[in-house]
Each structure stands twice: as C-alpha cells, then as structure tokens.
C-alpha angles and dihedrals in degrees: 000000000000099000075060095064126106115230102233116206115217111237098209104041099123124053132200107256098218100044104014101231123145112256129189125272118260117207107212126176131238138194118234113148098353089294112110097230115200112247117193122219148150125293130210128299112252094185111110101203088060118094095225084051112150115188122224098252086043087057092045094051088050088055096047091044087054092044094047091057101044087059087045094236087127121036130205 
C-alpha cells in the first residue's frame, strides 16, 4: 500500500515574512554534480498591502529581462 500512495504538495508551505500571508511555491534549480536538482522556495508576496509586495506585470518583466539575457540578446 504505501508505494501506492500520491505525494501531495502543501500549497501554503511557505508565508510572506513581512505580512505573513501565505505565497505560492517557486521551483529553482540548482547545480550539484553536474545534475540541475529542483529546489522548492518560496515565491513573491501578491498581497498589496504588504511591503515586499511584487505586482504581477513587475514579476513578468523580471522573467523576460532574464530571459533576454540568457539568450544574449541584452548585454550587461
């Protein structure tokens, strides 16, 4: 029975530590023998009362800019 059973993830694992609201899981990656392993934190804080607050188009322009760079399309 218990190679039968689902890992379940925990959707508010992690909290914001300025307002203590819950805020979604990130998967990074991260290098260790030459292998990327998944490393779970925690992601930004959307509440807007929060100081640490990060708004959704803020988020998306700090993707594209990392993505951007990675292809070397902007150089820095």
């Amino acid at each position: 029975m218990r190679g039968e059973q689902k890992h379940r993830t925990r959707t508010s694992e992690f909290v914001c530590g300025s307002c203590k609201q819950p805020v979604d899981t990130v998967v990074e990656r991260h290098k260790s023998f030459g292998v990327f392993i998944p490393v779970w934190t925690a992601g930004p804080c959307h509440n807007p009362r929060c100081p640490e607050y990060v708004s959704e188009a803020e988020l998306i322009g700090r993707l594209r800019g990392a993505r951007d760079r990675r292809a070397g399309r902007i150089r820095h």
